[in-house]
C-alpha positions in Angstrom: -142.8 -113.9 20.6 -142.7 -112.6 24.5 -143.1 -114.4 27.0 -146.2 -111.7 27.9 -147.7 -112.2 24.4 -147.6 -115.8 24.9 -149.4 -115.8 28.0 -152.0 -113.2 26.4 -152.4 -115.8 23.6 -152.6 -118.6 25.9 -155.2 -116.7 28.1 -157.1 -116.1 24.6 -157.2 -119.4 23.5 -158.5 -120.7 26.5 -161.4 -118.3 26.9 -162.5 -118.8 23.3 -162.8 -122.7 24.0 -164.5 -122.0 26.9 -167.2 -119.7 25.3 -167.4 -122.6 22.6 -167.9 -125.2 25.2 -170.6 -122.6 26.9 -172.2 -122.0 23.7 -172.2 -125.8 22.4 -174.0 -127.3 26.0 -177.8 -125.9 24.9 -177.3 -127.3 21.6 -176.2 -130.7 22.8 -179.6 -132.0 23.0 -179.7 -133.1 27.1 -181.9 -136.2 27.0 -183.4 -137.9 30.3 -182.9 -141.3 31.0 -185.3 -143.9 28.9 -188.5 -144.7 30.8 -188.7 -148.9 31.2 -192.0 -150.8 32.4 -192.7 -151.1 36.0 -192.8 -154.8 36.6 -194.6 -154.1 39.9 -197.5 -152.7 38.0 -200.1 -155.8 37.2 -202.5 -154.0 35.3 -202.2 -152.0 32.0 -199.6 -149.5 31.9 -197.8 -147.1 29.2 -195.0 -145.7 28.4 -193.4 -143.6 25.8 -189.7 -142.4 25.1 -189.0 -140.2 24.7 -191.4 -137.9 26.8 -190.6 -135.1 25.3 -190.5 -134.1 21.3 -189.7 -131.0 19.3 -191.9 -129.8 16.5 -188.6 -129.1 14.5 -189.7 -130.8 11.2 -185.9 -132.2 11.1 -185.8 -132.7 14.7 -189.2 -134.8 14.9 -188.6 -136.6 11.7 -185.5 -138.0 12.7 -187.0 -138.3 16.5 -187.9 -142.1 17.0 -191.1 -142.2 19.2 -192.0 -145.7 20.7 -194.6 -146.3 23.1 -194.5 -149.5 25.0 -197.3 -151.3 27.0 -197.9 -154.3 29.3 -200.5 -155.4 31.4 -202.8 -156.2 28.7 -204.8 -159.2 27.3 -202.8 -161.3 25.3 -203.4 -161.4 21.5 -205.6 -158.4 21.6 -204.4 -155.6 19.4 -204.1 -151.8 21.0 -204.5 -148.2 19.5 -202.6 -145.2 20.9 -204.7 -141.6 20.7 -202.6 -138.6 21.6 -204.8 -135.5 23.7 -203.9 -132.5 24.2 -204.4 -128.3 23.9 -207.5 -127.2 22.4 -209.2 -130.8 22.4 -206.4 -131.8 19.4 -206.7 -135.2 18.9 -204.3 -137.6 16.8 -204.2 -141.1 16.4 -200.5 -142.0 16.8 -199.8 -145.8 17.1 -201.4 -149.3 16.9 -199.9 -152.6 17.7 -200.3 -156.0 18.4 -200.3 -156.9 22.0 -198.0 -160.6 22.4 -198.8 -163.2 24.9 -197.0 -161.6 27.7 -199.5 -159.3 27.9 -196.4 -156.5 26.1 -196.7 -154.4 23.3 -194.5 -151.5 21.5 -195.9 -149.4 19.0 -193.5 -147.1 16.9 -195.2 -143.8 16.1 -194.6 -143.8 11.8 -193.1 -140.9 9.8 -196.1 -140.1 8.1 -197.8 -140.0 11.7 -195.3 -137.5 12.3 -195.6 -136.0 9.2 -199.4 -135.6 8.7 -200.6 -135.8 12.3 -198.5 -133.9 14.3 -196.7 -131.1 11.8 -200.0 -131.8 9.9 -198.0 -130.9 6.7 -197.4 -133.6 3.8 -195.1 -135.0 1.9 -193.8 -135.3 -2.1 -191.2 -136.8 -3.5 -188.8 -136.5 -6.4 -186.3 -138.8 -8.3 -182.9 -137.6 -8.8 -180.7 -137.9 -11.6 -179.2 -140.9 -10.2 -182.5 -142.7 -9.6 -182.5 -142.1 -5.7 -186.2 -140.8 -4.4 -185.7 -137.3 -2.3 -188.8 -136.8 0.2 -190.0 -133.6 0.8 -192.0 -132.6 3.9 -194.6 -129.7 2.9 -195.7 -127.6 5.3 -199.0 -125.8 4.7 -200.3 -125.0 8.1 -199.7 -124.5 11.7 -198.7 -128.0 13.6 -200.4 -129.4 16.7 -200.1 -127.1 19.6 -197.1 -127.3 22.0 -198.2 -128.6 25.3 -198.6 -131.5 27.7 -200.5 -134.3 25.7 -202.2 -137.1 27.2 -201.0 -140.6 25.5 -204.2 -143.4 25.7 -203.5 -146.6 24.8 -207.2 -148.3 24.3 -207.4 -152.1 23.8 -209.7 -153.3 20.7 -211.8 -156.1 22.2 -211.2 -155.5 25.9 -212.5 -152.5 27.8 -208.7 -152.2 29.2 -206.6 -149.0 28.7 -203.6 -146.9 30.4 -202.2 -143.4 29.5 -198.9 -141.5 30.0 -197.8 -137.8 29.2 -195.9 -136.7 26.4 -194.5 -133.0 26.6 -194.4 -131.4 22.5 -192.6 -128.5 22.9 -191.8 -125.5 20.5 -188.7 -125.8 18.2 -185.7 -124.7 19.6 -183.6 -122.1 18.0 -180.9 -125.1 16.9 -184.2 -127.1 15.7 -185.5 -123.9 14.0 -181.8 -123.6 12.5 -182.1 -127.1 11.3 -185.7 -126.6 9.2 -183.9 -123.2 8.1 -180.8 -125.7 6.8 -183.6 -128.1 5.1 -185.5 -125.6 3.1 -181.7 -124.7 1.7 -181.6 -128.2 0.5 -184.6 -128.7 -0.7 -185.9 -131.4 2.0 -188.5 -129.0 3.4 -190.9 -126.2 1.5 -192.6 -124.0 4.0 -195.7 -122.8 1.7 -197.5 -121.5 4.8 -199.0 -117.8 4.5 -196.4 -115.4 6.6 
C-alpha cells in the first residue's frame, strides 16, 4: 500500500468515527442532574426525577419516576395527581409520609402503563415457565406537555407541586417500540 493510500485510508477512518461519534450523541440520552430537597424550604415541598419522561412505551417503562416530599405532617399519608393539557388528569403516586416530615413515592408500571400510555397489559407463559408481559396499546397516550405534579396530604389541608415535562417519543424511543412489537413485548392494536 502507498504511502498516499494510507493517508486516504487513515483520513477515511477517522471521518467515519467521527460521523459515528456525531450521529451516537442525540441518541445518548443527555440527562440533567437529579433534583434533591431544599433543606431551606420549611414547608411542604416536591420533587420529581426525573422532570422529564418520554412516551416511548420501552423508554417510559424502563424510566423509574420517583417523586419525593418533605415538609409535611408526620405519619400522614400523601397522594400525587398529575395535571396537565386538555384538563388530563392521572393519579400517579401515594406514599406514606415518615416522621421527618419526608416521603418518596415511586410512580408503578401499571401507573405508567394504564395511566399515562393508557394502554394495558397481558401476559403469557413461555415454554420454559417464565411469564412474558405484553403492553397493549389501544389508544392515544396522555398528551405531551408541561404537567403540573400535586402532591395532597390525606388528613391535613397541606400540599406542594412541581412540573414534570412528557414529551413525544424520540425517533431512538420510536425505534425502540418499533424493536418491541418485533419481539412480541408490545402490540400496537390502535386504528392507523
Amino acid at each position: 500500500m502507498s504511502e498516499t493510500q494510507k493517508k486516504r485510508s487513515l483520513k477515511l477512518f477517522l471521518i467515519g468515527g467521527l460521523l459515528i461519534l456525531v450521529g451516537l450523541f442525540p441518541l445518548s440520552g443527555c440527562t440533567s442532574a437529579l433534583k434533591t430537597l431544599n433543606p431551606a424550604v420549611s414547608g411542604p415541598q416536591l420533587i420529581v426525577n426525573p422532570e422529564k419522561i418520554s412516551l416511548g412505551v420501552a423508554k417510559l417503562t424502563k424510566t423509574p419516576i420517583v417523586f419525593e416530599g418533605s415538609g409535611f405532617k408526620p405519619q400522614d399519608s400523601v397522594f400525587i395527581k398529575l395535571t396537565g393539557p386538555g384538563n388530563t388528569e392521572v393519579v400517579a403516586a401515594g406514599g406514606k409520609i415518615g416522621p421527618d416530615g419526608k416521603f418518596k413515592a415511586k410512580v408503578e408500571d401499571l401507573v405508567k402503563v394504564a395511566g399515562i400510555l393508557k394502554a394495558s397489559v397481558r401476559s403469557e407463559y413461555a415454554d420454559d415457565g417464565k411469564q412474558k408481559v405484553i403492553v397493549v396499546l389501544t389508544q392515544p397516550p396522555i398528551p405531551a406537555g408541561t404537567y403540573t405534579a400535586t402532591a395532597t396530604s390525606m388528613l391535613s389541608d397541606q400540599s406542594a407541586e412541581t412540573k414534570l415535562m412528557i414529551t413525544k417519543p424520540s425517533a431512538f424511543d420510536r425505534f425502540k417500540d418499533w424493536l418491541g412489537k418485533l419481539l412480541g413485548k408490545i402490540e400496537d392494536k390502535r386504528s392507523k
